[in-house]
C-alpha positions as CSV (number, residue, x, y, z in Angstrom):
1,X,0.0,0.0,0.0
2,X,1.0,3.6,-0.7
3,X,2.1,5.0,3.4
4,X,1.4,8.7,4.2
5,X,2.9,10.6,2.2
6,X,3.6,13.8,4.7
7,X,7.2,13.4,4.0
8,X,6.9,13.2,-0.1
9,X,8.3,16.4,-1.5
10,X,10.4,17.0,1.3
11,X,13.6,17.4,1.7
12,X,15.1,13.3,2.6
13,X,15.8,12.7,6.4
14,X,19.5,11.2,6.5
15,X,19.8,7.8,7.2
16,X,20.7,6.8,11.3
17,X,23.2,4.0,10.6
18,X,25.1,1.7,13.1
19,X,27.1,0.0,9.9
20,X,27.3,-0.3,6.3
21,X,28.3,-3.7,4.6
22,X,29.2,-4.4,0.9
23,X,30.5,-0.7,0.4
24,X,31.8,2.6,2.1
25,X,29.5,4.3,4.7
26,X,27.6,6.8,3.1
27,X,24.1,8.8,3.2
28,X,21.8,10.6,1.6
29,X,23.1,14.4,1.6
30,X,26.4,13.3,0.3
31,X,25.2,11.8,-3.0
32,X,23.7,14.8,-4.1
33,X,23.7,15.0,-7.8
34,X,22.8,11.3,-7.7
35,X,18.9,9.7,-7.5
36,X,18.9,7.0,-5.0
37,X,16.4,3.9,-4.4
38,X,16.5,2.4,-0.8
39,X,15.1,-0.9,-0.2
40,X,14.0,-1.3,3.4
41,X,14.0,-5.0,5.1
42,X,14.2,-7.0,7.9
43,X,16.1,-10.8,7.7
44,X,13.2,-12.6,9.2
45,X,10.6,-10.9,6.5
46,X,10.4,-13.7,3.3
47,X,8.6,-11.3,1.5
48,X,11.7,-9.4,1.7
49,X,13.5,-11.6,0.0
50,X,10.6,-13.6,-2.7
51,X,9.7,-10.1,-3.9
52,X,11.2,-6.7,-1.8
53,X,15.1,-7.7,-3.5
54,X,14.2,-9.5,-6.1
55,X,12.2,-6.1,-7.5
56,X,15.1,-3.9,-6.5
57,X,17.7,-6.3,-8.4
58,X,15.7,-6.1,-11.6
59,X,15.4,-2.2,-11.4
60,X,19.2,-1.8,-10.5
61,X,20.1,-4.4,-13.6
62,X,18.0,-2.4,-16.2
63,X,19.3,1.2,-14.7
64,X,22.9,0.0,-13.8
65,X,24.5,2.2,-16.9
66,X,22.2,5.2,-14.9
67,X,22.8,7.4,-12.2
68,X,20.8,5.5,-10.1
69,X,22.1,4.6,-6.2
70,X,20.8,1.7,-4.6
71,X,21.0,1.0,-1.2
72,X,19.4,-1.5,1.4
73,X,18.3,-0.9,4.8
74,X,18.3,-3.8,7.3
75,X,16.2,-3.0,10.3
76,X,14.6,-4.3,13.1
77,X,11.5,-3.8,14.5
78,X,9.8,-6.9,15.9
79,X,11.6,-10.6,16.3
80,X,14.7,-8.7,17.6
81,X,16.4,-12.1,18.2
82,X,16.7,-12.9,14.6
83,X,16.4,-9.3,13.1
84,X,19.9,-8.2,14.0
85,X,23.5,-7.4,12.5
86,X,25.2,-10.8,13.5
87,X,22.6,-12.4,10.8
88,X,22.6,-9.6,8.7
89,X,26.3,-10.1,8.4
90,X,25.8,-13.8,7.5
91,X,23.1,-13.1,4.7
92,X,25.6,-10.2,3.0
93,X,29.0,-12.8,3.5
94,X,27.2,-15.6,2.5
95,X,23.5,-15.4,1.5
96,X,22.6,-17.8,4.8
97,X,19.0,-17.1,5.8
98,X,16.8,-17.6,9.4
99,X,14.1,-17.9,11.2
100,X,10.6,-17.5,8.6
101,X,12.9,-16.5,5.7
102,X,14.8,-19.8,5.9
103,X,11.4,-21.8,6.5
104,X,9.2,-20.4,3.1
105,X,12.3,-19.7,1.2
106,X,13.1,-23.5,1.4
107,X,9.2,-24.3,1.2
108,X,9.2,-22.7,-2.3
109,X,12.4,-24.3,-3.1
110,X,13.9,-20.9,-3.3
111,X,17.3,-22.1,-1.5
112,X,20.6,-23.6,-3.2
113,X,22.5,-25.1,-0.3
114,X,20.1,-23.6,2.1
115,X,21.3,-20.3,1.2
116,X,19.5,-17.0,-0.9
117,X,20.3,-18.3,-4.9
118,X,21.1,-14.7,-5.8
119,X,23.3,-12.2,-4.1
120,X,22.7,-9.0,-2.7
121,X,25.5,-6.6,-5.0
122,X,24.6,-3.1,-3.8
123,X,25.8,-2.0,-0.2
124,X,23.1,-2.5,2.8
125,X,23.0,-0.5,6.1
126,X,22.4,-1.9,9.4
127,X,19.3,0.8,11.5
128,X,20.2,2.4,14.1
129,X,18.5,0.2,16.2
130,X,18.3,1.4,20.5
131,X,16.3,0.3,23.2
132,X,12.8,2.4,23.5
133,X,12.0,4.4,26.2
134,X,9.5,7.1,26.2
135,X,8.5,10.2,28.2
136,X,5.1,10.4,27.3
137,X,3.2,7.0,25.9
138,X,-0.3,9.1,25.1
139,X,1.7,11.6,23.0
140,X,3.7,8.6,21.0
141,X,0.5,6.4,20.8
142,X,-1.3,9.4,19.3
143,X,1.7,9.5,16.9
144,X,1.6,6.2,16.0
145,X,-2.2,6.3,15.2
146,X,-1.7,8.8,13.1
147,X,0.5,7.2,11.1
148,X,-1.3,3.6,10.6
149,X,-4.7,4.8,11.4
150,X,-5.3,8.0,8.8
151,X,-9.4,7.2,9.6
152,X,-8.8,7.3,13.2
153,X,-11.2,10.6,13.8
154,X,-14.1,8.9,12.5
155,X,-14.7,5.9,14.2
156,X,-16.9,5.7,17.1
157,X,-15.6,6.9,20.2
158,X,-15.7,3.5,21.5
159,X,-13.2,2.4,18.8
160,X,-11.2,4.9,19.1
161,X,-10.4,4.3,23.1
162,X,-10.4,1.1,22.1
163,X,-7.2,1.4,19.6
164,X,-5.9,4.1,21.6
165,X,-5.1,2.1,24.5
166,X,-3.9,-1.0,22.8
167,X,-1.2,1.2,20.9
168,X,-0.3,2.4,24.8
169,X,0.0,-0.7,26.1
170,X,2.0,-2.0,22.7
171,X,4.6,0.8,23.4
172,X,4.9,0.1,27.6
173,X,5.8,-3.8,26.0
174,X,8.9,-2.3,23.4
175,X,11.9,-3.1,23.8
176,X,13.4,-1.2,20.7
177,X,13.5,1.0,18.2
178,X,15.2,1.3,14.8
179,X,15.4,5.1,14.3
180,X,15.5,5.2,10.0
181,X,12.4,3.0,10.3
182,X,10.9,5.2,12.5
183,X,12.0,8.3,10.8
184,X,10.2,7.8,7.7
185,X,7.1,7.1,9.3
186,X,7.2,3.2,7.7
187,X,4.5,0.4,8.3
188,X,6.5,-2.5,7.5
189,X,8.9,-4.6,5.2
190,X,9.7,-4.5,2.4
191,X,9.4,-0.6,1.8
192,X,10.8,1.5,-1.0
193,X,12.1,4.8,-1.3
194,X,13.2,7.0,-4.3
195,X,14.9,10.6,-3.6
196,X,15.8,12.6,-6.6
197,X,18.9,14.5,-7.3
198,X,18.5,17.4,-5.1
199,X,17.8,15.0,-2.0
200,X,14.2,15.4,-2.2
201,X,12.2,12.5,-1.4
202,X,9.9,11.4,-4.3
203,X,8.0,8.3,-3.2
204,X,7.7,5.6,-0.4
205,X,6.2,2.7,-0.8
206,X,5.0,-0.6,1.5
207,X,5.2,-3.8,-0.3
208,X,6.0,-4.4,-3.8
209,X,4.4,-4.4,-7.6
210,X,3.7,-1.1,-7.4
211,X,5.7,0.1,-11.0
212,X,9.0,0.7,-9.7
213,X,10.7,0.9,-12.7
214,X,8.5,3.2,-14.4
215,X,8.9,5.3,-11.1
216,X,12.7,5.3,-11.4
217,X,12.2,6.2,-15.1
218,X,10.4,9.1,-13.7
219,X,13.2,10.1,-11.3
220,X,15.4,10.0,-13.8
221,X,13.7,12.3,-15.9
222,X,13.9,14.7,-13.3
């Protein structure tokens, strides 16, 4: 689905990295002059990695003679115990998978040695990922409504209490937070986002299929 889009037109938020793997670390106001596409994911997310890559391989091989930057994001925020670096680093060195990845990956017979059968070439960051602590849990539940919930204002009263204090009592239970995730407002994995030249962010996305290429065509243009 198409996430708020608040941010769209904007100048881009730089990136809040703990590490980059696969190339030198980097962000987003000093490739200016450059587009850039960054694929967001978690390692225990097979979506991820049956159609969030995949997509973003396809684009960078048809663009690759472009200006076009691409970039991934690992981040991190639920199944902490398998969504971190140390298996991050193992899927970058050597395409080994975990947890739900491993288990439909294999399913679909998707695996060549019980590892991804493609690489990842383009460099990926590991979030900035912290534990969470908040000073006020109405203020970032109201926050966080916002963001999922754009209908929030009207549903019935009931509802909204309702929602209201299951998103308090879901923020009192976390543990972490992964700042670029959080940053850019996202819902989930995989996400996409394309910034144009100047830095200005041009689209974010949740999921896949949505015309990518056409939309990095677009940027292009720009």
């Amino acid at each position: 689905m198409n996430l708020p889009m608040s941010q769209v037109n904007s100048t881009a938020i730089d990136l809040v990295v703990e590490e980059w793997l696969g190339g030198p670390a980097t962000n987003i106001s000093h490739e200016l002059g450059s587009p850039i596409l960054i694929k967001f994911f978690q390692v225990n997310c097979p979506g991820c990695f049956t159609h969030g890559i995949p997509e973003v391989l396809e684009v960078r091989k048809k663009f690759l003679d472009s200006p076009l930057i691409v970039w991934g994001l690992a981040t991190a925020f639920e199944d902490f115990h398998l969504n971190n670096f140390a298996n991050l680093i193992k899927l970058m060195d050597s395409g080994e998978v975990v947890g739900e990845t491993f288990e439909a990956l294999r399913a679909q017979g998707l695996l060549n040695n019980n590892c991804l059968d493609y690489s990842i070439p383009f460099p990926v960051a590991w979030d900035k990922v912290v534990p969470y602590q908040s000073d006020d849990y109405l203020l970032d539940a109201q926050k966080f409504i916002e963001k999922d919930f754009p209908q929030f204002d009207t549903f019935p009263t009931k509802n909204q209490k309702l929602i209201l204090n299951q998103v308090v009592n879901y923020l009192k239970n976390k543990k972490f937070e992964a700042k670029t995730f959080d940053a850019y407002q996202l819902q989930g994995t995989p996400s996409t986002l394309l910034i144009d030249k100047n830095g200005i962010l041009r689209g974010k996305w949740f999921g896949s299929g949505y015309g990518l290429e056409q939309e990095v065509e677009k940027l292009l243009l720009l």
